[in-house]
N, C-alpha and C positions, 0 to 999 in steps of 0.2 A: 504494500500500500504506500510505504514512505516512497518508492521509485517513482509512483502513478504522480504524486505531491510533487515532488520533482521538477517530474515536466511540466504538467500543471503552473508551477513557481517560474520556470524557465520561459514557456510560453506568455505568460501575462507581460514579463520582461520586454520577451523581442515583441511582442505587439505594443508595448508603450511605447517601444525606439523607434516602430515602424509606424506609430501614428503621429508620431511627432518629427521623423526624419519626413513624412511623403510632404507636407504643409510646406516645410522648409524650403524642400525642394520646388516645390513650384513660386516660391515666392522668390527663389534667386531664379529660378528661366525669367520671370516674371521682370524683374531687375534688368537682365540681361538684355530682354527685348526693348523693354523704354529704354536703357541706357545705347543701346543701339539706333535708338528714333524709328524703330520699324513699325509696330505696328501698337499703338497704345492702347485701342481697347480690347485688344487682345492681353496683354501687360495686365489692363484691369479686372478683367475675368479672369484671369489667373490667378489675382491676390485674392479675388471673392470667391472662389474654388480652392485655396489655400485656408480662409475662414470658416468655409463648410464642412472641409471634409477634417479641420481640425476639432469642428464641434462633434463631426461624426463619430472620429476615431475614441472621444472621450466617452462617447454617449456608448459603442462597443465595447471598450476599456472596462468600464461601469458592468455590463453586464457580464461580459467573459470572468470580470473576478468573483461578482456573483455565483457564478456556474463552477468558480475552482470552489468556494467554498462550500457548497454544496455538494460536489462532489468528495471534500472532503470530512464530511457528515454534518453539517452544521447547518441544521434546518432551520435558525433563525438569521439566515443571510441577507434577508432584506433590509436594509440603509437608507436613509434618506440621503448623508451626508456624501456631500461630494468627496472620493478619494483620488480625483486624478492627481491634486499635489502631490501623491506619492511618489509619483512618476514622473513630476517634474514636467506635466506636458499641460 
């Protein structure tokens, strides 16, 4: 069972770096294109697709650690309390 915990522990991880790394990334293409003068509203859906999918990744974040603890037997896993500062995202 402590293995299952594990990755469970390990996954929550690479998904807080990968909701927090994809935002990033489109906010520097995003950079990239206006600092280039190409194409700005393009630049600007980018930052607001950068906003989204960083509300998305938390709003997932939120639930996947719900579902670790639960699977870790803990049937009072529902929280109101925001935990993304754990992760920094």
């Amino acid at each position: 069972m402590e293995r299952e915990d594990n990755v469970l522990d390990e996954l929550l991880i690479e998904i807080a770096r990968l909701t927090q790394a994809y935002p990033k990334a489109l906010e520097q293409r995003a950079a990239v294109i206006h600092a280039g003068g190409k194409d700005p509203e393009l630049a600007e859906k980018l930052v607001k697709a950068a906003d989204t999918m960083r509300d998305s990744g938390n709003l997932y974040l939120t639930w996947a650690k719900h579902y670790a603890a639960v699977a870790e037997g803990n049937t009072d896993a529902s929280s109101d309390e925001d935990e993304t500062e754990d992760f920094d995202i």
